[in-house]
C-alpha positions in Angstrom: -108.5 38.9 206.7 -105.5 41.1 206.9 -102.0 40.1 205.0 -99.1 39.9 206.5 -96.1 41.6 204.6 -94.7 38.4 203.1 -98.3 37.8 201.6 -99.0 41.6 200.4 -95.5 41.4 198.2 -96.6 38.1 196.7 -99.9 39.3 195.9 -98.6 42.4 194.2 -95.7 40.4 192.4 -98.4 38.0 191.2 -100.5 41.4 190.3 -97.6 42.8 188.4 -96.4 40.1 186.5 -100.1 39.6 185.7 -99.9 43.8 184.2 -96.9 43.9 182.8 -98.1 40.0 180.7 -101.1 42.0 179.1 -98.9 45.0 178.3 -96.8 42.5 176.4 -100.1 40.8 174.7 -101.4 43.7 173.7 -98.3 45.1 172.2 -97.7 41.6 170.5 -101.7 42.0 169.2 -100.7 45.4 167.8 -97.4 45.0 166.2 -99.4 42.0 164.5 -102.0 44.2 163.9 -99.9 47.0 162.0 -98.1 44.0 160.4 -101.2 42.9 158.7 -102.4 46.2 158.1 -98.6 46.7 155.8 -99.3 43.7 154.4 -102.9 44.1 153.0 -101.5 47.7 151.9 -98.3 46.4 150.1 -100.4 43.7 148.4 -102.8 46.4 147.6 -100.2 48.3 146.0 -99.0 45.4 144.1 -102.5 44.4 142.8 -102.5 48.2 141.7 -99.2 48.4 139.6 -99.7 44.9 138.1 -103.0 46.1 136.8 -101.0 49.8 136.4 -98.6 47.9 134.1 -100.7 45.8 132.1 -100.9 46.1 128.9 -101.7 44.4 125.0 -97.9 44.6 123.7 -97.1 42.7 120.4 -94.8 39.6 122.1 -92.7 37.1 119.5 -94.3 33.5 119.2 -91.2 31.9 119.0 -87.3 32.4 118.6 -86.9 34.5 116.0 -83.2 34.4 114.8 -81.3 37.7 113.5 -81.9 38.7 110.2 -85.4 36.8 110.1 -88.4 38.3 108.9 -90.8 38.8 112.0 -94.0 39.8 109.7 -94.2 40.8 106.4 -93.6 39.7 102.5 -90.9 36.4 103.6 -89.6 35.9 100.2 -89.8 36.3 96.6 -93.1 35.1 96.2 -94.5 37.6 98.9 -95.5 34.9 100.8 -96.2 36.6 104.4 -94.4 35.8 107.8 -95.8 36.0 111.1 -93.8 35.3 113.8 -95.1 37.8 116.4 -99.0 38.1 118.1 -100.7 40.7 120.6 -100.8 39.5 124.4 -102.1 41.6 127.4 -99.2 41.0 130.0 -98.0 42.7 132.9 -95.2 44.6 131.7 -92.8 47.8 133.2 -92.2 48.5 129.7 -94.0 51.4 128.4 -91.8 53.4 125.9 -90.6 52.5 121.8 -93.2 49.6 122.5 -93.9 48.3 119.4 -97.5 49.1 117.7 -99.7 48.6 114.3 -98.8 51.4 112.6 -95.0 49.5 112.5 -96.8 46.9 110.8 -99.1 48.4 108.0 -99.0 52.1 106.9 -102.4 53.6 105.9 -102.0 56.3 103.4 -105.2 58.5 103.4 -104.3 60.0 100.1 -104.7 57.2 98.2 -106.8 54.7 100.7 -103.9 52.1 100.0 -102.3 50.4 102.6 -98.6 49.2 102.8 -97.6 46.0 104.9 -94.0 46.2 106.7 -91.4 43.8 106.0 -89.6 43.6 109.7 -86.3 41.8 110.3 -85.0 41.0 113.9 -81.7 42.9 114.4 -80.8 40.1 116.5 -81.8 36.8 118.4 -85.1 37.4 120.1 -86.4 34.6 122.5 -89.9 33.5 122.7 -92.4 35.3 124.6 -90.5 38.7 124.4 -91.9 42.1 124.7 -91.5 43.4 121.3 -89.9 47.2 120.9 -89.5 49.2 118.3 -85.3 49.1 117.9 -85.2 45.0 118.2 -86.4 45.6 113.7 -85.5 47.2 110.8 -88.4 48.0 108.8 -87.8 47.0 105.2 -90.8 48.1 103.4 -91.1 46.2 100.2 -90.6 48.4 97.5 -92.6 47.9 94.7 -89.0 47.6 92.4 -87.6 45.7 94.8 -86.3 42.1 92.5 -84.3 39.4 94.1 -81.1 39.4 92.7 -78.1 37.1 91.7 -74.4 38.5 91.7 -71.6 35.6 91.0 -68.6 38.7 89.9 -68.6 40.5 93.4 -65.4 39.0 95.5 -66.7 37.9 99.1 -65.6 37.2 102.2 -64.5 33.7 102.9 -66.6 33.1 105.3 -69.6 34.7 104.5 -73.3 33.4 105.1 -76.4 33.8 104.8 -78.6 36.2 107.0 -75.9 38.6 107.4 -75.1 42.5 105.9 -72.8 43.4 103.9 -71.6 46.5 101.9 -70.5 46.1 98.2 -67.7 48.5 97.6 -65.2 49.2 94.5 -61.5 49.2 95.1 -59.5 51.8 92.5 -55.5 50.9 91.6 -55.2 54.4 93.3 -56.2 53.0 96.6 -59.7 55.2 96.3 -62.4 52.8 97.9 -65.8 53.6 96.8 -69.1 51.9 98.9 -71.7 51.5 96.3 -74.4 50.1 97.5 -74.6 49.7 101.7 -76.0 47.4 104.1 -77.6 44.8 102.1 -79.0 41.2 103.6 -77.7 38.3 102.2 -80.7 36.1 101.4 -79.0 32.9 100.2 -74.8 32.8 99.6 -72.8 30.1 97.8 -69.2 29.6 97.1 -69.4 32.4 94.5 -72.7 33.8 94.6 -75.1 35.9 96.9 -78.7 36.4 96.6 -79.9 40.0 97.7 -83.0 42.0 97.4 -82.4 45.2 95.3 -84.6 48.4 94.5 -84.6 49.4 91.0 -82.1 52.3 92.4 -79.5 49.7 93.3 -79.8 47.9 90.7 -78.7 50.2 88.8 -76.1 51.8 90.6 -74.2 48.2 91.1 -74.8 47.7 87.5 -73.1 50.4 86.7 -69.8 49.4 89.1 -69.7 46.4 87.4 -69.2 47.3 84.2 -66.4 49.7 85.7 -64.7 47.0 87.8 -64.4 45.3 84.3 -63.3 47.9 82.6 -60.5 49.5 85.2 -57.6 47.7 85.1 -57.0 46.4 88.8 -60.7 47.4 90.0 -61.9 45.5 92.8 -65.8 45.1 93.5 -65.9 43.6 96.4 -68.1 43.1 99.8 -67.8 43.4 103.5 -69.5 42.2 106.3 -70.9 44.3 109.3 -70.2 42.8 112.3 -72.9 44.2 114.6 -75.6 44.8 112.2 -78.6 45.5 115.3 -76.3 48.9 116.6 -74.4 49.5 113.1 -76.1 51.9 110.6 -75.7 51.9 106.8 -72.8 53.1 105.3 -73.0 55.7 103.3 -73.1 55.5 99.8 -70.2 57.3 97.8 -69.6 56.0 94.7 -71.3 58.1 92.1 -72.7 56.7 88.8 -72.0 57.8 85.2 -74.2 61.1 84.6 -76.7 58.8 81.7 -77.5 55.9 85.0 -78.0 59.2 87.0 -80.6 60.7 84.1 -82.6 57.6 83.9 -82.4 57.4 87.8 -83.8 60.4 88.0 -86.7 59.9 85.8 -87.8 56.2 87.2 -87.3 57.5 90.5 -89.3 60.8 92.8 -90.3 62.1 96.2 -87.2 61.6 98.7 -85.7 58.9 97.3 -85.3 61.2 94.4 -84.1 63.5 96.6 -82.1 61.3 98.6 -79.7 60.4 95.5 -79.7 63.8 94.1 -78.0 65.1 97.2 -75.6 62.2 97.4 -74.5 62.9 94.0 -73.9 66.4 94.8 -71.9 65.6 97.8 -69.5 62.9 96.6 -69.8 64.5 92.6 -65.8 64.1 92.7 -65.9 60.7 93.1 -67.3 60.7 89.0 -64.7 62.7 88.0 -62.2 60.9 89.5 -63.1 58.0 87.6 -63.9 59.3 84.4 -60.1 59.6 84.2 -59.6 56.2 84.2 -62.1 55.2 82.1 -61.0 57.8 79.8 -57.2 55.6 79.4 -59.4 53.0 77.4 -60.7 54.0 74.2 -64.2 53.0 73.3 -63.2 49.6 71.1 -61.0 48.8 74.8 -64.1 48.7 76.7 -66.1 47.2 74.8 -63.9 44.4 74.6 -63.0 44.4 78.6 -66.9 44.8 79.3 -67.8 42.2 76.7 -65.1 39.5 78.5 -66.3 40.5 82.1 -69.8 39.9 80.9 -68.7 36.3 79.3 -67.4 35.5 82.3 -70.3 36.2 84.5 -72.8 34.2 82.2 -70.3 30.9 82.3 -70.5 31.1 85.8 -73.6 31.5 86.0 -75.1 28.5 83.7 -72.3 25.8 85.6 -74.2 27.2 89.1 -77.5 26.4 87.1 -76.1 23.3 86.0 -75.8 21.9 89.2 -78.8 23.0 90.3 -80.6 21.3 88.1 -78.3 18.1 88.7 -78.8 18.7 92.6 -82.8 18.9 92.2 -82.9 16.2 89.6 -84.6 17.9 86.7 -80.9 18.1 84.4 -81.0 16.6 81.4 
């Protein structure tokens, strides 16, 4: 049956409104389409770089304060410290990431192997991704003695866990570092605790008995106060040339080396104070050096005094 006109535009109204709905649908059903297809790709790409970046990195088991010993030799005894373990995590971090041979040191030569000593440089929280940077690696030297020093003046507020120089002050003005960057184990009111190498222990040894002997010498220390980004000073005070000949024959390789060119570069710095010393005749510093050493030992016993009184085992 024919149309009239009125029917015919309803009927191709209805017919386009009916097109131009599936050209909507369809483009809806594609843009969902290629929305899901980016998804399922983006996820795929983020499957691939967490597995990418996944890795067995040495993390820290718990807080680990600055200063502390992270693994290695944790005191005189040589009892060890772990505070760090391996963990496979997904991590972005890929360079200075820290590794076993940080750790331990195999040497092939003589099939022995040397276990690290590494302090945190600063705080590091639980469950961080270790790097190489965030410890210094104090290998344990085999001279290495824990040491007592009640005659070095200190800052007042000095504590434990931090570094310090010990340097020698001259009437001249002349300051002198003589031994550099050294942790402070244990501190009281007049006394630090440090762990030496034969080297520096003789070195200090020998400022000592100068700083007793010179006539308004200071020995003295001082603190770093960003010890994790500060390196250690160097070392200019020069011993007499009979600490330097035993020196020499205890210690080889590049430490040897090491303190052989240091003496060379700073070999002034001796003869600079020879000339003071040379103002005292021999009887004079005896005497001063025997008076300093008094001293130190009358300190020392009332410290052990009170230990013993504090721990209960004084008579």
């Amino acid at each position: 049956m024919a149309q009239n006109p009125m029917q015919r535009k309803m009927t191709n109204a209805f017919l386009l409104g009916m097109l131009i709905t599936l050209l909507i649908a369809a483009l809806a059903v594609g843009l969902l389409l290629l929305n899901m297809n980016k998804i399922k790709k983006e996820k795929e790409k983020l499957e691939s770089n967490q597995k990418a970046t996944t890795r067995t990195v040495y993390v820290a088991t718990t807080t680990i304060p600055e200063g502390t010993v992270a693994y290695g030799a944790s005191d005189e005894q040589g009892n060890a410290q772990t505070l760090i373990e391996k963990r496979t995590v997904a991590t972005l971090m890929k360079d200075n990431l820290l590794d076993a041979s940080d750790l331990e040191e195999y040497n092939e030569s003589t099939g022995e192997t040397k276990v690290n000593t590494l302090k945190a440089k600063f705080d590091i929280t639980s469950g961080t991704v270790l790097t190489k940077e965030m410890f210094s690696k104090d290998g344990v030297d085999s001279s290495e003695r824990l040491m007592e020093y009640n005659m070095i003046s200190l800052p007042s507020q000095l504590v434990k866990n931090t570094y310090i120089d010990v340097r020698i002050l001259l009437p001249s003005g002349e300051d002198f570092v003589v031994v550099s960057k050294k942790y402070i184990e244990q501190a009281s009111n007049t006394t630090i605790w440090m762990k030496m190498s034969e080297a520096e222990i003789e070195v200090l040894s020998n400022a000592i008995i100068e700083s007793y002997i010179i006539d308004g010498a200071k020995l003295y220390a001082t603190t770093y106060t960003s010890p994790a980004s500060q390196i250690a000073s160097k070392c200019t005070y020069v011993p007499t040339t009979k600490v330097q000949e035993i020196l020499k024959a205890m210690v080889d390789g590049a430490k040897g080396n090491e303190l052989a060119a240091m003496w060379k570069n700073y070999s002034g710095v001796r003869g600079r104070l020879e000339k003071y010393l040379q103002s005292y005749d021999s009887d004079e510093q005896k005497e001063k050096t025997a008076e300093g050493v008094e001293n130190e030992k009358t300190e020392l016993q009332t410290a052990r005094d009170t230990f013993l009184d504090g721990t209960g085992t004084g008579k």
